[in-house]
Jmol script that loads the backbone (N, CA, C; Angstrom):
load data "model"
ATOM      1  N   UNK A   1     117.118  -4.883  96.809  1.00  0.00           N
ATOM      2  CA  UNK A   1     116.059  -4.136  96.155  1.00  0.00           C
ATOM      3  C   UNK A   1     115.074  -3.638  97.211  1.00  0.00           C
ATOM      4  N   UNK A   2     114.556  -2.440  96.874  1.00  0.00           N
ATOM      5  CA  UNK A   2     113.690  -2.000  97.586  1.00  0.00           C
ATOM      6  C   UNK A   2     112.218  -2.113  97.685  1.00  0.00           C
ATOM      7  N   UNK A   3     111.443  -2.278  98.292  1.00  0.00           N
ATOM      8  CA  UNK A   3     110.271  -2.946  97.953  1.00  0.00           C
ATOM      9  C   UNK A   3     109.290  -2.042  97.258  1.00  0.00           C
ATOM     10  N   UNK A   4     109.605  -0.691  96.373  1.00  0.00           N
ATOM     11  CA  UNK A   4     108.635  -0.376  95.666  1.00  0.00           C
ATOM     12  C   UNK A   4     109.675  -0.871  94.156  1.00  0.00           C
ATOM     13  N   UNK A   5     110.685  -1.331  93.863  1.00  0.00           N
ATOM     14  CA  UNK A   5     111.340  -1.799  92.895  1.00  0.00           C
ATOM     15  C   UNK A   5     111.033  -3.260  92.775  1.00  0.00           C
ATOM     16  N   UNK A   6     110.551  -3.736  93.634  1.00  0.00           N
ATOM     17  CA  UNK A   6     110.069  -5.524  94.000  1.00  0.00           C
ATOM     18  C   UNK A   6     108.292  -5.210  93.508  1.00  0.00           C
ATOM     19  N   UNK A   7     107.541  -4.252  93.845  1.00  0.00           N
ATOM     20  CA  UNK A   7     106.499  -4.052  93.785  1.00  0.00           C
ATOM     21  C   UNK A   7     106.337  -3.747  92.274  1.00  0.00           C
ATOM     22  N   UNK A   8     107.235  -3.087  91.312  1.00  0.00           N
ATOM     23  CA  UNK A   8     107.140  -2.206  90.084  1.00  0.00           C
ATOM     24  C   UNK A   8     107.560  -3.748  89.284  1.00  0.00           C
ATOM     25  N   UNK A   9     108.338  -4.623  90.012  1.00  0.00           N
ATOM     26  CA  UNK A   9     108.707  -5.765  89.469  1.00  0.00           C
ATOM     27  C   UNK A   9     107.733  -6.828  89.293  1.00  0.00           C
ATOM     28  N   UNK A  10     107.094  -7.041  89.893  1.00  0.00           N
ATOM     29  CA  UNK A  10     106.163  -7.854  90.162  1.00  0.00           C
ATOM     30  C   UNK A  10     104.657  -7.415  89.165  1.00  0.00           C
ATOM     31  N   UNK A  11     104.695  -6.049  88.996  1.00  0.00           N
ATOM     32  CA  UNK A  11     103.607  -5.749  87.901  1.00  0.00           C
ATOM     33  C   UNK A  11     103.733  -5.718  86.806  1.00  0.00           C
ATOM     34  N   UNK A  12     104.972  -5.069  86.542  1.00  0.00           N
ATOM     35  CA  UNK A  12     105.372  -5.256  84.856  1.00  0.00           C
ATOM     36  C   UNK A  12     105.970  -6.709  84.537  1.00  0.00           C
ATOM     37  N   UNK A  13     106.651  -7.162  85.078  1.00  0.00           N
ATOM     38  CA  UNK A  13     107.335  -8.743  84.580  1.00  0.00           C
ATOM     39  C   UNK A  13     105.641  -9.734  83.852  1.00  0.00           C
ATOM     40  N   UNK A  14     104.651  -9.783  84.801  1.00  0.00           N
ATOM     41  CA  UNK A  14     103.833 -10.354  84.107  1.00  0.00           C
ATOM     42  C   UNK A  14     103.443 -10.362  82.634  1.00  0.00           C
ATOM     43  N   UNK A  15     102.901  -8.844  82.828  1.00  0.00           N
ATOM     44  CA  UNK A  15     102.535  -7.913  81.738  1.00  0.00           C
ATOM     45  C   UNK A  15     103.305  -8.169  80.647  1.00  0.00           C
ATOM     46  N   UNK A  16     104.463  -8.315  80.812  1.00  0.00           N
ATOM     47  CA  UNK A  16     105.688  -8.173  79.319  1.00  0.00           C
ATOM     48  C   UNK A  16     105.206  -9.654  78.956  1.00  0.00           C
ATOM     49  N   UNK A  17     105.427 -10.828  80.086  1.00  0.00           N
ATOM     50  CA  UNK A  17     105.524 -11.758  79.242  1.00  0.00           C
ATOM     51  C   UNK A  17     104.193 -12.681  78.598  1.00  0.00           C
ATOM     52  N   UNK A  18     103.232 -11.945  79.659  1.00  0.00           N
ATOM     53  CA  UNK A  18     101.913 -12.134  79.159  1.00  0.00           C
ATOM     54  C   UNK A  18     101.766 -11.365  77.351  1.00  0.00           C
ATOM     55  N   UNK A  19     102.369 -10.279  77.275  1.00  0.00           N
ATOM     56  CA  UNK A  19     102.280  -9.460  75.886  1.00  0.00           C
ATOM     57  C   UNK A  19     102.890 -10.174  75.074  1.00  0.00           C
ATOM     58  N   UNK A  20     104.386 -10.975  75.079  1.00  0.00           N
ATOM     59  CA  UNK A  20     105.284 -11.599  74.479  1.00  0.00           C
ATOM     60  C   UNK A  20     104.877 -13.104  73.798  1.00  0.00           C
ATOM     61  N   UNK A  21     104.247 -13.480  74.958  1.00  0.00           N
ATOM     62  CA  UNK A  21     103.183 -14.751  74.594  1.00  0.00           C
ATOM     63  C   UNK A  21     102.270 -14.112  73.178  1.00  0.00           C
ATOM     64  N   UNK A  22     100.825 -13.279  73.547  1.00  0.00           N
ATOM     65  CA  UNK A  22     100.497 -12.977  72.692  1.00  0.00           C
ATOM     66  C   UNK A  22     100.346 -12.541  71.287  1.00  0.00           C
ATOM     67  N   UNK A  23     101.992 -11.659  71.313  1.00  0.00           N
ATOM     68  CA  UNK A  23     102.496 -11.462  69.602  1.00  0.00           C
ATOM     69  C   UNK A  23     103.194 -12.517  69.434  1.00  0.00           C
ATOM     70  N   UNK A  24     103.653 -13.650  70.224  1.00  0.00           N
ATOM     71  CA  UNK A  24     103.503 -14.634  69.419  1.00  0.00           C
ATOM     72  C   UNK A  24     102.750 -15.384  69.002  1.00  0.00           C
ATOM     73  N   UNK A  25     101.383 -15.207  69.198  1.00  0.00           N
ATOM     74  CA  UNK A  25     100.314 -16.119  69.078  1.00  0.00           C
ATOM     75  C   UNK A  25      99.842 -15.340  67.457  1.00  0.00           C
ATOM     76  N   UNK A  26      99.823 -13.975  68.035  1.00  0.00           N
ATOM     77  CA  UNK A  26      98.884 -13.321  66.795  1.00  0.00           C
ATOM     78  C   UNK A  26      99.845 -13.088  65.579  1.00  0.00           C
ATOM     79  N   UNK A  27     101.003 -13.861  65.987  1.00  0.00           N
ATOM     80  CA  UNK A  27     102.200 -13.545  64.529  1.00  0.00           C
ATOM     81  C   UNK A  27     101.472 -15.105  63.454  1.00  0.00           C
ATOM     82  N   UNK A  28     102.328 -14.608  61.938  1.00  0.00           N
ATOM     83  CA  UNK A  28     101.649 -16.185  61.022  1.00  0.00           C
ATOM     84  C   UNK A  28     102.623 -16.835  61.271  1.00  0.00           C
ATOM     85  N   UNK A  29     102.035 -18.472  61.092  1.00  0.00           N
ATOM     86  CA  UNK A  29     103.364 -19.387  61.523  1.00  0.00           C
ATOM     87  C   UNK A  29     104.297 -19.399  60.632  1.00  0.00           C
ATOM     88  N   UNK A  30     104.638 -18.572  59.302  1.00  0.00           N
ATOM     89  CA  UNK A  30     105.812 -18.880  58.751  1.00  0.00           C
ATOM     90  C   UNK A  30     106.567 -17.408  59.430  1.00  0.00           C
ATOM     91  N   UNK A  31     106.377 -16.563  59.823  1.00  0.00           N
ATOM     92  CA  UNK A  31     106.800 -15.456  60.574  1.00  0.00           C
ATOM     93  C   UNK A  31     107.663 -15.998  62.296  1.00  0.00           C
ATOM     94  N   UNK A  32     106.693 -17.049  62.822  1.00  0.00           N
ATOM     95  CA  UNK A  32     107.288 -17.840  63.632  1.00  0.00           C
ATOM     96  C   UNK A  32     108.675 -18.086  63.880  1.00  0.00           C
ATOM     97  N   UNK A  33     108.283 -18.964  62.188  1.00  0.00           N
ATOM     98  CA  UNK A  33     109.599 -19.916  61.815  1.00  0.00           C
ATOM     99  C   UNK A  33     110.646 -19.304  61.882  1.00  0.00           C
ATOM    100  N   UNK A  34     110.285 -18.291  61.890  1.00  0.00           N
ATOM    101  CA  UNK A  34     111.684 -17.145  60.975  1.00  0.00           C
ATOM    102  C   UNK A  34     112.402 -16.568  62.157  1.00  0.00           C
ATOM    103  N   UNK A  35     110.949 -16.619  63.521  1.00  0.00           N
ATOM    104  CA  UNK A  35     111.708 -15.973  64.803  1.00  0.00           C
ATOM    105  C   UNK A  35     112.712 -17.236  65.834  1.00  0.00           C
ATOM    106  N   UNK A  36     111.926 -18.221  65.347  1.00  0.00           N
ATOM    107  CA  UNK A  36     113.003 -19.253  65.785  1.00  0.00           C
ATOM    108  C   UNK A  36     113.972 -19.840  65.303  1.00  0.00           C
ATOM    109  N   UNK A  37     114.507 -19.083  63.783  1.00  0.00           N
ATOM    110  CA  UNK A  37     115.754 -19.327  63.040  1.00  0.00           C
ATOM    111  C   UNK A  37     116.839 -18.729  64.000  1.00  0.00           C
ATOM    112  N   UNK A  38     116.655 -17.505  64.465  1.00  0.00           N
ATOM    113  CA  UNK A  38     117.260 -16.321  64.929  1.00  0.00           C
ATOM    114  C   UNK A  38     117.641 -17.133  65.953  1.00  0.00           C
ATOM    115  N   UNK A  39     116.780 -18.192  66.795  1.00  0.00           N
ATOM    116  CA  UNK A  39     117.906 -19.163  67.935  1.00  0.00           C
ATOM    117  C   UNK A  39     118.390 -19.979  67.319  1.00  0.00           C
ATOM    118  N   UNK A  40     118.338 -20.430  66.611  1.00  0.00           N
ATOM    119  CA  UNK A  40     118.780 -21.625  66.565  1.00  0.00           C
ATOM    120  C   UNK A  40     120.661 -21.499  66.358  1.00  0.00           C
ATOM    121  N   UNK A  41     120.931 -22.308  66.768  1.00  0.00           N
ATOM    122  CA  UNK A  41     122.509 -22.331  66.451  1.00  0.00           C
ATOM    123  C   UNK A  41     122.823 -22.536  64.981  1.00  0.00           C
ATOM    124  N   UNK A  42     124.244 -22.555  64.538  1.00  0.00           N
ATOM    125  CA  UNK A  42     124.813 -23.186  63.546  1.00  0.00           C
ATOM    126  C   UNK A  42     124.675 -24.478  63.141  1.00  0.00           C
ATOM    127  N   UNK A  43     124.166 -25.310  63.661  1.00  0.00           N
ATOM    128  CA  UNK A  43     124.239 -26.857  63.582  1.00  0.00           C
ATOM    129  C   UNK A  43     124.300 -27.190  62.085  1.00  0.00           C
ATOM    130  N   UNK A  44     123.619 -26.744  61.011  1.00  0.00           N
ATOM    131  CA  UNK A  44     123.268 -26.816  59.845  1.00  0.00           C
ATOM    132  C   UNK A  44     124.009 -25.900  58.655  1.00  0.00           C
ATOM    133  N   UNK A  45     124.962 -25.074  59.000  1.00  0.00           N
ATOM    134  CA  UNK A  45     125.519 -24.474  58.021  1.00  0.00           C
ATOM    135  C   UNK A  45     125.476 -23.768  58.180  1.00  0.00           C
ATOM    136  N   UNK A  46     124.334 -22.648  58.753  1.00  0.00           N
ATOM    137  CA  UNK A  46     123.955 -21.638  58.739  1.00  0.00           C
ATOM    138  C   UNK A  46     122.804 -21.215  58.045  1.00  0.00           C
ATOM    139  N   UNK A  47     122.309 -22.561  57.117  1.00  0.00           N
ATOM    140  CA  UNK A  47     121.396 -22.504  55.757  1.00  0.00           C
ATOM    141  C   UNK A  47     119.776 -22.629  56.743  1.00  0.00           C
ATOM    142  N   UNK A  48     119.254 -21.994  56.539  1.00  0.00           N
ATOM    143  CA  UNK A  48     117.709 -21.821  57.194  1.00  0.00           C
ATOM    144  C   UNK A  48     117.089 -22.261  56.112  1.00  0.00           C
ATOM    145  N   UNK A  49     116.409 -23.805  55.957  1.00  0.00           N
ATOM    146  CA  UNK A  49     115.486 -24.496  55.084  1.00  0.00           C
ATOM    147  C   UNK A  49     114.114 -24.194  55.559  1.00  0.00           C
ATOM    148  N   UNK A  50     112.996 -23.684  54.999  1.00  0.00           N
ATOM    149  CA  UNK A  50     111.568 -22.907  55.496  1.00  0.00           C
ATOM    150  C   UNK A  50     111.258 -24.684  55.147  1.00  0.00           C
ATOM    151  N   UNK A  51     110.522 -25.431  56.283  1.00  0.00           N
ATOM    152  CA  UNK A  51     109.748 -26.566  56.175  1.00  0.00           C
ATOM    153  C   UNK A  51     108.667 -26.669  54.765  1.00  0.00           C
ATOM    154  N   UNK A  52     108.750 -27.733  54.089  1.00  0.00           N
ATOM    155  CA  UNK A  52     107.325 -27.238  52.883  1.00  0.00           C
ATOM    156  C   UNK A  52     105.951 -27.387  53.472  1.00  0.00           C
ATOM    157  N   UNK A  53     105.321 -26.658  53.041  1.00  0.00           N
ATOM    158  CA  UNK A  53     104.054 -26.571  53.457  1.00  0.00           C
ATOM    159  C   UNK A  53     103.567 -27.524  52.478  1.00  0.00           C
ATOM    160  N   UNK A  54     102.610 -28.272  52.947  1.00  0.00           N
ATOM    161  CA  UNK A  54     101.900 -29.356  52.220  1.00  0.00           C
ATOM    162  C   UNK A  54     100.392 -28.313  52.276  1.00  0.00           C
ATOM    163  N   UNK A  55      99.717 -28.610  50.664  1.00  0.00           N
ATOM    164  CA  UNK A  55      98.711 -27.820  50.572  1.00  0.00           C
ATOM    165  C   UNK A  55      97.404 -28.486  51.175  1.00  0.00           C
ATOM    166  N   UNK A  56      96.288 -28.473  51.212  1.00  0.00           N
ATOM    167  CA  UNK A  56      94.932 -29.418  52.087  1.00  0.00           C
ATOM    168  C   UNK A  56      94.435 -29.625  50.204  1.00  0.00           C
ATOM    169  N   UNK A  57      93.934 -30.789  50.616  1.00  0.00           N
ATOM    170  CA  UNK A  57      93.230 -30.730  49.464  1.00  0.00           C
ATOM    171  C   UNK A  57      91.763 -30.729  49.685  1.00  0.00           C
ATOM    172  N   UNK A  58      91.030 -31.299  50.563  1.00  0.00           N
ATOM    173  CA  UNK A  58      90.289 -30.702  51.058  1.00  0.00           C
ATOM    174  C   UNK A  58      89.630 -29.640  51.795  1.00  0.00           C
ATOM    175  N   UNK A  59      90.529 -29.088  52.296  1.00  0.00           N
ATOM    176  CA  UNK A  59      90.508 -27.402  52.814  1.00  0.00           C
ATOM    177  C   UNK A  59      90.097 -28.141  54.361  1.00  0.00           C
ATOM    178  N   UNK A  60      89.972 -29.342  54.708  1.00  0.00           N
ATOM    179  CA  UNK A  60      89.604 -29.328  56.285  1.00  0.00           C
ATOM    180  C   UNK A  60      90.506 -29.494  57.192  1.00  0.00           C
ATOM    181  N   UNK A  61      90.629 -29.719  58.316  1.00  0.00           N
ATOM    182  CA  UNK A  61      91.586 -29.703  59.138  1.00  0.00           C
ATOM    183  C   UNK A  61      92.318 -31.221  59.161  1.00  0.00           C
ATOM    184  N   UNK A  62      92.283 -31.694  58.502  1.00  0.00           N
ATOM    185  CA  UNK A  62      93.263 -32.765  57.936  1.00  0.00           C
ATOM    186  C   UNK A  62      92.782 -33.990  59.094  1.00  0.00           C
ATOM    187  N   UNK A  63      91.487 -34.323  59.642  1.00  0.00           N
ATOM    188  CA  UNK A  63      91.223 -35.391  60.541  1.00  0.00           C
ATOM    189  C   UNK A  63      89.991 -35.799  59.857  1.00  0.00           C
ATOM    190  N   UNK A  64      89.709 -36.814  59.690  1.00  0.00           N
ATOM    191  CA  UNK A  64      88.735 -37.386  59.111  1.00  0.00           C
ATOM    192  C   UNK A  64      87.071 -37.189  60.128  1.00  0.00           C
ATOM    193  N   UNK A  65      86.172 -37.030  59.475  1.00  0.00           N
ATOM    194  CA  UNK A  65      85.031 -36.609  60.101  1.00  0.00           C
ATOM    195  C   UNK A  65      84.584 -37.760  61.153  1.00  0.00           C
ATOM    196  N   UNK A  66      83.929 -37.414  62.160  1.00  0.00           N
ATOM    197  CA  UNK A  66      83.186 -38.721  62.720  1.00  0.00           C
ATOM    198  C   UNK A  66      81.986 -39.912  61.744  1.00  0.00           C
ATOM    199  N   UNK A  67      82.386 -40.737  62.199  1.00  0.00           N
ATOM    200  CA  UNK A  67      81.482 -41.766  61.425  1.00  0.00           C
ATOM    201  C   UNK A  67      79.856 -41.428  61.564  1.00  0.00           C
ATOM    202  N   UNK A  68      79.245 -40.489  62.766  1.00  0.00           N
ATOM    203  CA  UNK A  68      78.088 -40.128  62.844  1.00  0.00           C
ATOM    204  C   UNK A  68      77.426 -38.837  62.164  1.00  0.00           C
ATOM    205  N   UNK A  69      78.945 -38.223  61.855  1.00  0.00           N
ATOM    206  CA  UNK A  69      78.447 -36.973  60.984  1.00  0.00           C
ATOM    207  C   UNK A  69      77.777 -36.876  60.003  1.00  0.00           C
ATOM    208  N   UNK A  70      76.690 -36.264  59.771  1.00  0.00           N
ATOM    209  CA  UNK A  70      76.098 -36.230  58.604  1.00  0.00           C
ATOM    210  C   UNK A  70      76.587 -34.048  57.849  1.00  0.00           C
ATOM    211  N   UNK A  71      76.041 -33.857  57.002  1.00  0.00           N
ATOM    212  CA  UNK A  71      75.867 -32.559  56.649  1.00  0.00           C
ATOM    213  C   UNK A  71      74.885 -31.836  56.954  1.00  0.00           C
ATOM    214  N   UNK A  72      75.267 -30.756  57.065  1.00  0.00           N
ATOM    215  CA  UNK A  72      74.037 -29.284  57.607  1.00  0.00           C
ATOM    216  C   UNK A  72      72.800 -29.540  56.677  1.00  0.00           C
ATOM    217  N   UNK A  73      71.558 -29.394  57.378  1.00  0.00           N
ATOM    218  CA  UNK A  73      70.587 -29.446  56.593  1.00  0.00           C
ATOM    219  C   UNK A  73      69.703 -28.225  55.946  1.00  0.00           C
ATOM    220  N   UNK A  74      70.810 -27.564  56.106  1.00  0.00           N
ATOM    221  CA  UNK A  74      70.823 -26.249  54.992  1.00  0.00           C
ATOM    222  C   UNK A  74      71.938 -24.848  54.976  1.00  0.00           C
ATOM    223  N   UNK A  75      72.437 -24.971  54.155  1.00  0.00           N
ATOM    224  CA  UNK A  75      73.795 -24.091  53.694  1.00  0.00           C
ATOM    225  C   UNK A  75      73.527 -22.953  53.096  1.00  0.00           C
ATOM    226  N   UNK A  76      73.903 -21.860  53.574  1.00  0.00           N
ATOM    227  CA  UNK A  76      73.590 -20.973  53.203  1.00  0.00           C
ATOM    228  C   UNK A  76      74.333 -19.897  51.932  1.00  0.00           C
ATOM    229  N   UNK A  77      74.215 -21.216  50.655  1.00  0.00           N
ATOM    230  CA  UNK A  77      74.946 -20.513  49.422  1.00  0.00           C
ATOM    231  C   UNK A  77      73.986 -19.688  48.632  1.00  0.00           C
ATOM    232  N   UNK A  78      72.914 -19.721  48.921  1.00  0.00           N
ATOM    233  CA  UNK A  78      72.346 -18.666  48.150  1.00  0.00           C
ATOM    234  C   UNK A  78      71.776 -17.427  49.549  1.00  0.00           C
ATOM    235  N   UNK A  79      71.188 -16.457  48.903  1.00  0.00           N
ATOM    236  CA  UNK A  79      70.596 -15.427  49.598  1.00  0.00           C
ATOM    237  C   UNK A  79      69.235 -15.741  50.482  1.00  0.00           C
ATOM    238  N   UNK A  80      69.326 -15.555  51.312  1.00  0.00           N
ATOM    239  CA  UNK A  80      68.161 -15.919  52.446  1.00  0.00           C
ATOM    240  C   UNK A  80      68.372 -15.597  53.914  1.00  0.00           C
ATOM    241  N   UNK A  81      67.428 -16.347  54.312  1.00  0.00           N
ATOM    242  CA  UNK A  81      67.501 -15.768  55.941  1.00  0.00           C
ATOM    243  C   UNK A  81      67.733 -17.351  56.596  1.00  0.00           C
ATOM    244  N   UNK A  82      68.622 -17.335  57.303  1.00  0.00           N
ATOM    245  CA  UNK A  82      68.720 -18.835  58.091  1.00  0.00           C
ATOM    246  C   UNK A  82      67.378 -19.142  58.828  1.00  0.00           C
ATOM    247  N   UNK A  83      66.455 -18.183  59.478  1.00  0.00           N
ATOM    248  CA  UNK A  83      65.290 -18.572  60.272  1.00  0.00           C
ATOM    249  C   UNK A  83      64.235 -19.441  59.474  1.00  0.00           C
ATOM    250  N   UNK A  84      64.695 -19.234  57.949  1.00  0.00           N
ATOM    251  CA  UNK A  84      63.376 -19.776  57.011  1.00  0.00           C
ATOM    252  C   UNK A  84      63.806 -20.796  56.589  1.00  0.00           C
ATOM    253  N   UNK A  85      65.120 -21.740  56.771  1.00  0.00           N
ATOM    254  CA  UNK A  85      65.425 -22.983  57.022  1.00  0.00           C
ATOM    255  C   UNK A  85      65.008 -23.760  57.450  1.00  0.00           C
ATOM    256  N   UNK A  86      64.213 -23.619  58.518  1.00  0.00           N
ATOM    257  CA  UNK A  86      63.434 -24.937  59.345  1.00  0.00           C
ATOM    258  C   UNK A  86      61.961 -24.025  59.741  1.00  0.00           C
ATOM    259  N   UNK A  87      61.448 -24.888  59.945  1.00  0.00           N
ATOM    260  CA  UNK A  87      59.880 -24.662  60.702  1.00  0.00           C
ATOM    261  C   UNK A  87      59.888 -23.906  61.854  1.00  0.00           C
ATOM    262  N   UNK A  88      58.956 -22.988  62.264  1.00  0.00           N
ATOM    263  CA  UNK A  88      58.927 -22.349  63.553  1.00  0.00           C
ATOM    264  C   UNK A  88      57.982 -23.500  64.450  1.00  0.00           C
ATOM    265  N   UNK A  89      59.118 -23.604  65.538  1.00  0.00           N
ATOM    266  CA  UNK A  89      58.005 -24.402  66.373  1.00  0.00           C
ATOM    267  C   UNK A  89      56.782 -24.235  67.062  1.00  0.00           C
ATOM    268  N   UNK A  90      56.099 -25.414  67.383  1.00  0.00           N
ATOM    269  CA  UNK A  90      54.578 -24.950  67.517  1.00  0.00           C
ATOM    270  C   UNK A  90      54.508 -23.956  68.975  1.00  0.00           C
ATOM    271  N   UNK A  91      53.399 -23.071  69.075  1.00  0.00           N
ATOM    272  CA  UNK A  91      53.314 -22.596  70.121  1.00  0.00           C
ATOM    273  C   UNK A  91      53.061 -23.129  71.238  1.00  0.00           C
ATOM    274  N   UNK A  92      52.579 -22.971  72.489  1.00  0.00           N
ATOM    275  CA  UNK A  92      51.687 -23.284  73.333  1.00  0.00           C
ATOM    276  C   UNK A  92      50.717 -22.832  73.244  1.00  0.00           C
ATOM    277  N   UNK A  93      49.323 -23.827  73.893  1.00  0.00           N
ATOM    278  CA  UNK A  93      47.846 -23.396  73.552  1.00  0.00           C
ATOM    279  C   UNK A  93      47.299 -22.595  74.503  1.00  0.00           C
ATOM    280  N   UNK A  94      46.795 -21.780  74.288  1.00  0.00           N
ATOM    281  CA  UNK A  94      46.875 -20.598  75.188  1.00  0.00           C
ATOM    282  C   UNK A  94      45.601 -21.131  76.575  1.00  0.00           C
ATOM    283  N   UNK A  95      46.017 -20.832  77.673  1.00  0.00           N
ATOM    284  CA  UNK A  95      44.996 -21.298  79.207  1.00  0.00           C
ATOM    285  C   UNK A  95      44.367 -20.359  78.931  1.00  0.00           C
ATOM    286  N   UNK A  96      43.113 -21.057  79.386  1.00  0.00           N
ATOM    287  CA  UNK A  96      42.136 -20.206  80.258  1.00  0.00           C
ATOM    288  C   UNK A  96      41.862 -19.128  81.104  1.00  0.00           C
ATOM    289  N   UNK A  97      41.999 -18.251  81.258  1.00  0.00           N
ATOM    290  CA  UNK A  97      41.951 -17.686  82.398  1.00  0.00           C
ATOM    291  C   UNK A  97      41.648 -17.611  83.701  1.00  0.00           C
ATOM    292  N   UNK A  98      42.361 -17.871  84.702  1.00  0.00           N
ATOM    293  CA  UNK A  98      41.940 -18.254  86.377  1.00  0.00           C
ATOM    294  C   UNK A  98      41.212 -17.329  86.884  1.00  0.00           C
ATOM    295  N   UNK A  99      40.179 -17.449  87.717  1.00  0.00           N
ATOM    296  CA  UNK A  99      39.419 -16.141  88.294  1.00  0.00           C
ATOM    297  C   UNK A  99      40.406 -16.488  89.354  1.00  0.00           C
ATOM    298  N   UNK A 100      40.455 -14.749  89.874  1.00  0.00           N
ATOM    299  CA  UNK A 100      41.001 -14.462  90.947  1.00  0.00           C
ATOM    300  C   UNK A 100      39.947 -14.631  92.079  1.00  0.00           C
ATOM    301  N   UNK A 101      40.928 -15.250  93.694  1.00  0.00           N
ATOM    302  CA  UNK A 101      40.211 -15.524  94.254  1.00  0.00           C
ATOM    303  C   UNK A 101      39.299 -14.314  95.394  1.00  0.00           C
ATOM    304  N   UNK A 102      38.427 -14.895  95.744  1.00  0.00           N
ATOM    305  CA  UNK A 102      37.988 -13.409  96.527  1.00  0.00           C
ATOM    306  C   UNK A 102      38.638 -13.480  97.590  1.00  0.00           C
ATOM    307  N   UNK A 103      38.436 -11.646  98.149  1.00  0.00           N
ATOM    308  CA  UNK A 103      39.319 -11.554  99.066  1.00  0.00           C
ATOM    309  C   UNK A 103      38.388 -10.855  99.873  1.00  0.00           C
ATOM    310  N   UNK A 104      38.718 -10.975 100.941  1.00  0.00           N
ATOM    311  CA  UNK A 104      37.936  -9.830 102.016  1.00  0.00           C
ATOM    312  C   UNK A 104      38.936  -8.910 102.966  1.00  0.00           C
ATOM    313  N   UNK A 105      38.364  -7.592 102.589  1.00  0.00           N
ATOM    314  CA  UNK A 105      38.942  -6.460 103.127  1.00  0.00           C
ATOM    315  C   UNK A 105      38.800  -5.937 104.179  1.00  0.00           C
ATOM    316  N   UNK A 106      39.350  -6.329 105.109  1.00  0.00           N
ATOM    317  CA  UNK A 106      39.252  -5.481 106.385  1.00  0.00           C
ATOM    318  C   UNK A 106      39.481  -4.052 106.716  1.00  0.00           C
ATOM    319  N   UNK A 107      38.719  -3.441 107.151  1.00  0.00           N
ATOM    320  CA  UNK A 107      39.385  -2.179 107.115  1.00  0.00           C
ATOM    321  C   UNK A 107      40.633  -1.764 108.155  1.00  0.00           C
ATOM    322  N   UNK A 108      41.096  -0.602 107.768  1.00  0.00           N
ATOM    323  CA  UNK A 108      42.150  -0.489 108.794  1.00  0.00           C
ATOM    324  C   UNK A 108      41.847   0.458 109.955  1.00  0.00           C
ATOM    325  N   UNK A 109      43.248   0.235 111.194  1.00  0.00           N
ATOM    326  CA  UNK A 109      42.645   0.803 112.483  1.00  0.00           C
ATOM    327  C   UNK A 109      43.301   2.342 112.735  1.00  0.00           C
TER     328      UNK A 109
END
end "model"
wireframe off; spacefill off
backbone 0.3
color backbone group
C-alpha cells in the first residue's frame, strides 16, 4: 500500500467504527436484540425467543435508594417558579466606604 492509501486508511477506519459504535448506542434495546439475532448461529432451531421484559413497578431503576435519602423538598407538580421554593439568601451588609488615600503629584519633566 501506498502511503496516501495508509493515510486515507487511517482516517476513515476510525470514523466508521467510531459511527458504528454510536448507532448502536442510539438504536432501542429491543432493535439491538434483533441485530444480534442476525449473528447468532443455529444453536436453537433457528427460533429467535425476544427475552421478556419484566415491567418496573416502581418506574425506578430497580436499586433500592440509599438509606440517607430523603425526598426533594419541593416538586414541582403544580405551576410555579422553582426560585420561590426556598428563601433567597441573606445579602451582605454593605461597607463603608474607604477614603482614598492622598496622593501627591509631581509634576512632569
Amino acid at each position: 500500500m501506498d502511503t496516501e492509501s495508509v493515510a486515507l486508511l487511517a482516517i476513515f477506519l476510525p470514523h466508521g467504527v467510531a459511527a458504528a459504535f454510536f448507532a448502536w448506542r442510539l438504536m432501542p434495546k429491543d432493535a439491538r436484540s434483533e441485530v444480534r439475532g442476525w449473528f447468532k448461529g443455529d444453536d436453537d432451531g433457528g427460533s429467535l425467543k425476544p427475552s421478556p421484559v419484566r415491567p418496573r413497578r416502581d418506574g425506578g431503576g430497580g436499586e433500592p435508594p440509599l438509606p440517607t435519602a430523603t425526598p426533594a423538598a419541593f416538586r414541582m407538580r403544580q405551576p410555579g417558579r422553582l426560585a420561590d421554593a426556598s428563601p433567597q439568601p441573606a445579602r451582605r451588609p454593605a461597607h463603608p466606604p474607604v477614603p482614598a488615600p492622598d496622593r501627591v503629584h509631581e509634576p512632569r519633566r
